[in-house]
C-alpha positions, 0 to 999 in steps of 0.5 A: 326927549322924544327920541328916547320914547320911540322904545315905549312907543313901539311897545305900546304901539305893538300891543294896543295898535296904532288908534291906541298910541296915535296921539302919543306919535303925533306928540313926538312928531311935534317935539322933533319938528320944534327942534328941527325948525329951532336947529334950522333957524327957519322959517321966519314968520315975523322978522324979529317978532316970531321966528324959528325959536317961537316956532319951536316953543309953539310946537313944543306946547303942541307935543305937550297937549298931545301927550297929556291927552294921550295919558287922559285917555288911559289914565282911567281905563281899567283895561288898560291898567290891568294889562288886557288888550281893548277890544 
């Protein structure tokens, strides 16, 4: 899914900057690496305890945070919900 917020990234990324959408990236970064470390199946940290796929749910929960922070951030600024550009 991240994937397909790479278009709204971008544009959000093109009219706010990068210390605007910085949290949204880090969040997608996060949900690719899960998916790349559960594709893999490495690393493995605990034999049969925690491995790839607890990895991937960690990293997921990662990306999760940083999106909500991401729209708590925005969710109240006038600025931004009336299209102007911070700054």
């Amino acid at each position: 899914m991240s994937s397909l917020g790479g278009i709204t990234y971008a544009r959000i990324t093109a009219r706010y900057g990068w210390k605007e959408s910085s949290l949204l990236f880090l969040g997608g970064i996060a949900y690719i690496a899960g998916a790349l470390i559960d594709f893999v199946e490495r690393p493995v940290i605990i034999a049969g305890v925690f491995g790839p796929h607890e990895f991937f749910h960690v990293l997921v929960i990662v990306g999760a945070a940083l999106h909500w922070s991401f729209v708590y951030n925005w969710a109240g600024r006038q600025d931004i919900i009336k299209g102007h550009k911070p700054g």
